[in-house]
C-alpha positions as CSV (number, residue, x, y, z in Angstrom):
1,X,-56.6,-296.1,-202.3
2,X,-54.5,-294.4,-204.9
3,X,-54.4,-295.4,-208.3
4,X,-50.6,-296.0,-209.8
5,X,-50.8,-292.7,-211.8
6,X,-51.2,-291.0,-208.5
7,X,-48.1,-292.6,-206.9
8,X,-46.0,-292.2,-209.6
9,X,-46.7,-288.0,-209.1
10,X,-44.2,-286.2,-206.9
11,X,-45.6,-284.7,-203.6
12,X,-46.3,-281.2,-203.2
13,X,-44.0,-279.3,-200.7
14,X,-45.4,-276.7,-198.4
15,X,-44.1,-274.6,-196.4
16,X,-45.0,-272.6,-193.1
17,X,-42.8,-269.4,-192.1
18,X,-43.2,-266.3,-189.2
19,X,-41.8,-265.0,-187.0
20,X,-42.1,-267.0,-183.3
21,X,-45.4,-266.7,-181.8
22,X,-47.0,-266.4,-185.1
23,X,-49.6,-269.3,-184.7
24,X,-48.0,-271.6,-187.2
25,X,-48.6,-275.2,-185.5
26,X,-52.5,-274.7,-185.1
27,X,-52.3,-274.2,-189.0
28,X,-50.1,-276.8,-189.7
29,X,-52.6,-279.2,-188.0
30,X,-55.7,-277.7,-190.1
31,X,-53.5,-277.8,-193.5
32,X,-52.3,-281.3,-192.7
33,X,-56.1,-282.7,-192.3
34,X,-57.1,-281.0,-195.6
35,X,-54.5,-282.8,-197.5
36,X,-55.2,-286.3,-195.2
37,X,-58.8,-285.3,-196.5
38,X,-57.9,-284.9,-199.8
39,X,-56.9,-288.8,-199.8
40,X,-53.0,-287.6,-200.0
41,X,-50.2,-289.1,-197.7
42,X,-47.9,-286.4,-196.3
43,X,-45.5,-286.0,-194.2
44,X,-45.3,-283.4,-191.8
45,X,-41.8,-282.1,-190.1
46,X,-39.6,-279.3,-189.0
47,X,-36.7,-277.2,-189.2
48,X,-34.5,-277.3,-187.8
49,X,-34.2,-280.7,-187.2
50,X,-36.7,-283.2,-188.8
51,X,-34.2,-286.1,-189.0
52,X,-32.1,-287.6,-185.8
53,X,-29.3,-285.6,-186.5
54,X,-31.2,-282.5,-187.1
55,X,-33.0,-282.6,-184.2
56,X,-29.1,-282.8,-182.4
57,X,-28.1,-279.8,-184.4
58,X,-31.9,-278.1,-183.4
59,X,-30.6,-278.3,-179.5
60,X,-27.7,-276.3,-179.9
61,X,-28.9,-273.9,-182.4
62,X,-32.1,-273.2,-180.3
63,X,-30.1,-273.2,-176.4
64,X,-25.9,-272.5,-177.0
65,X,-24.5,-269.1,-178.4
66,X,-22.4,-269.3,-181.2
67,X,-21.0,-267.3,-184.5
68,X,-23.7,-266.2,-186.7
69,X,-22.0,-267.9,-189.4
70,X,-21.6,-271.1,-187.6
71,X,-25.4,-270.6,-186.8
72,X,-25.8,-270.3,-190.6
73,X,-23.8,-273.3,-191.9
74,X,-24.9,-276.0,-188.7
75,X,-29.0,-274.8,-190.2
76,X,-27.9,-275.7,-194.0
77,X,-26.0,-278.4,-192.3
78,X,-29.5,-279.6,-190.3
79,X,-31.7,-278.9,-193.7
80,X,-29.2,-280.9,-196.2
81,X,-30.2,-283.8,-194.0
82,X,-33.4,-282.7,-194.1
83,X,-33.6,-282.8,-197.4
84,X,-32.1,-286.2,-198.2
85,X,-33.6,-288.3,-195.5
86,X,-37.1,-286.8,-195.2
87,X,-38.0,-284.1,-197.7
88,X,-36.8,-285.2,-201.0
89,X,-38.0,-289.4,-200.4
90,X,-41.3,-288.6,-199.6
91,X,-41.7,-285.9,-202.3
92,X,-40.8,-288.6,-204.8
93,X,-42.7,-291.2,-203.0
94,X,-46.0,-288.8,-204.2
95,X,-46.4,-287.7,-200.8
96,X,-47.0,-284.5,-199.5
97,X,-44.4,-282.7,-197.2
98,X,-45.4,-279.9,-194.7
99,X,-42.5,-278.2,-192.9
100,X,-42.4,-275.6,-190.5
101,X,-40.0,-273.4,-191.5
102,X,-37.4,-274.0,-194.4
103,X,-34.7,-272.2,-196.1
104,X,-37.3,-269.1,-195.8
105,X,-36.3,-268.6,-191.9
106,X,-32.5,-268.7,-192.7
107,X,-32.8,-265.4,-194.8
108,X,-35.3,-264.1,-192.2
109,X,-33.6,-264.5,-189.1
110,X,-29.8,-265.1,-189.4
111,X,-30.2,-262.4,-192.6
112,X,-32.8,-259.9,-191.5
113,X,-33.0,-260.4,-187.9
114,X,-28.8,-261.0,-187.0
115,X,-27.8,-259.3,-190.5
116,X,-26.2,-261.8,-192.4
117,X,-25.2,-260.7,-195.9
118,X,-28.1,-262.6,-198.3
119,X,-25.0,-263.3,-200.8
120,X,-23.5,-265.8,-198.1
121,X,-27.5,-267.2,-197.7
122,X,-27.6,-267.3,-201.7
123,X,-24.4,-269.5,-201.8
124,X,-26.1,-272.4,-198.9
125,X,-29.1,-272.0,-200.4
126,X,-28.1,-272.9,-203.8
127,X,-25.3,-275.3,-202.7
128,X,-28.2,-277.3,-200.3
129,X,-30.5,-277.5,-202.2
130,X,-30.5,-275.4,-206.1
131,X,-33.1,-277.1,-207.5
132,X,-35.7,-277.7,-204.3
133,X,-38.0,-274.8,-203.5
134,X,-41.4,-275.0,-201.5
135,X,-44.8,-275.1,-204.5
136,X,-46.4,-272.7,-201.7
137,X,-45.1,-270.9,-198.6
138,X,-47.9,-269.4,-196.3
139,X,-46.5,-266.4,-194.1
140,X,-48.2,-266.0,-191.1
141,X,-47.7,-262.0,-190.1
142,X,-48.2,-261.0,-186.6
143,X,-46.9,-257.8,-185.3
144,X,-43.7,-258.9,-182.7
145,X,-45.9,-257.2,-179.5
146,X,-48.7,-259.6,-180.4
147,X,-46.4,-262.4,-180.8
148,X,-44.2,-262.2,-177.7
149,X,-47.5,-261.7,-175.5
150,X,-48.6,-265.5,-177.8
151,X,-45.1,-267.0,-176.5
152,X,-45.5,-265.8,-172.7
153,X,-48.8,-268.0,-172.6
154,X,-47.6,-271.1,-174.2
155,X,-43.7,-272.2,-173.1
156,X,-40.6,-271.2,-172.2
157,X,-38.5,-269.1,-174.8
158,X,-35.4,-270.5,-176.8
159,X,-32.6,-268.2,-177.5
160,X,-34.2,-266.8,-180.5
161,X,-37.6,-266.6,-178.4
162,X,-35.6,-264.1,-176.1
163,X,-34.6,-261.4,-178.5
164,X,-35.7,-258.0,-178.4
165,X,-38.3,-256.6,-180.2
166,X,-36.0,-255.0,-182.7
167,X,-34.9,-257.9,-183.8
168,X,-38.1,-259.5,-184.8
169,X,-39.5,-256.2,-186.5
170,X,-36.0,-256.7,-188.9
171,X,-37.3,-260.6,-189.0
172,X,-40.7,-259.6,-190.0
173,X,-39.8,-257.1,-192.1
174,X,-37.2,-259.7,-194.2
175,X,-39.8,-262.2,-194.7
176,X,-42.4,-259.5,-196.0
177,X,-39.6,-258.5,-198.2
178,X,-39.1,-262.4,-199.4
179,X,-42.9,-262.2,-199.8
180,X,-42.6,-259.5,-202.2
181,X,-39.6,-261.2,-204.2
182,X,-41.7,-264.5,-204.7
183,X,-45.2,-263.6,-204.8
184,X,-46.0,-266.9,-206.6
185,X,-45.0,-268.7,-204.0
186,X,-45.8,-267.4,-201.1
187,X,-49.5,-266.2,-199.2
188,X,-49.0,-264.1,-196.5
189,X,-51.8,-264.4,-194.2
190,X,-52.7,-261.5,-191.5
191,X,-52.1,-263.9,-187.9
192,X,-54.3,-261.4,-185.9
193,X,-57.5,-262.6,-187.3
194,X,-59.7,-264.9,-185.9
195,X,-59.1,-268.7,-186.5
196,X,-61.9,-269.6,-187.9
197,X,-61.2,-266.8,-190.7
198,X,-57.8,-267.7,-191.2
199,X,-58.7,-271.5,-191.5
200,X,-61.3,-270.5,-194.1
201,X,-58.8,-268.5,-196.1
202,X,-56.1,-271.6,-196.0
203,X,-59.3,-273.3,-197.0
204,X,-59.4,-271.3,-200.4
205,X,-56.0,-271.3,-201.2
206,X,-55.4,-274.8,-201.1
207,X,-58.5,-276.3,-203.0
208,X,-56.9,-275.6,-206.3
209,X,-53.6,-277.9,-205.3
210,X,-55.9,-280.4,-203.7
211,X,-58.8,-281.3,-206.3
């Protein structure tokens, strides 16, 4: 049982990004049992959607074609609900959030993969949420071949699932780029490895915020 010091701490806020087909939801599973481990609570969601009405706003963003700057403003729209129903409560309930994906993908994919001018990204991101930013962001990097062949075995592609190549070399290539921007935050980890080595680097990296 945690001691009143340890609930009165705000919850650490980590994030997983990559392109689809990276392997992000077996580490999110390994991640979330360290910190279960660890004697934390956490809570452990997505993007978009997380809430009831994100999940709505996740349907058509994943399935109908739209404007890429409707596309834009419905995911801030999804994450500011995010944020206030799930993310920001349980932060300052002491818990732990785990989200896969966060405003991270928006720069990646509607900026780098559809070519969205990062000043109309910087504006949502710093009207949605100016003061909220991830304490780490792990990146898992997978060449696009090597993801695409991870989909084909797994489930049946979204919209952004679909697109070419191209696009997701101009995806991975804007997240290595936000990598390089924020190297305190962020751990990019190589996805083509083995498991068991990724896990054991994940491992690493996390025992400092953990004990």
């Amino acid at each position: 049982m945690k001691s009143p010091d340890q609930n009165s701490k705000r919850g650490r806020f980590i994030t997983f990004e990559g392109i689809d087909g990276a392997g992000k939801s077996t580490h999110i599973e390994f991640i979330t049992a360290l910190v279960k481990q660890a004697g934390q609570d956490v809570v452990v969601t997505r993007e978009p959607g997380g809430t009831e009405l994100g999940e709505k706003l996740r349907a058509l963003l994943l399935h109908e074609k739209m404007n890429l700057e409707t596309e834009a403003l419905l995911m801030f729209a999804a994450r500011r609900e995010h944020i206030d129903v799930v993310i920001e409560p349980a932060l300052s309930s002491g818990a732990w959030v785990i989200s896969d994906r966060f405003t991270d993908a928006s720069f990646a994919y509607q900026g780098g993969g559809r070519g969205l001018p990062a000043e109309k990204l910087d504006i949502l991101e710093n009207w949605v949420h100016p003061h909220l930013q991830p304490d780490i962001t792990f990146l898992f990097d997978v060449p696009p071949i090597v993801a695409s062949a991870r989909l084909d075995a797994v489930r049946v592609r979204d919209k952004f699932e679909n697109e070419k190549e191209a696009f997701f070399l101009r995806v991975r290539a804007e997240y290595l780029n936000r990598a390089a921007r924020f190297p305190m935050r962020f751990r990019v980890i190589d996805s083509t490895q083995p498991i068991a080595d990724i896990q054991e680097q994940l491992q690493q990296i996390m025992q400092p915020l953990l004990f």
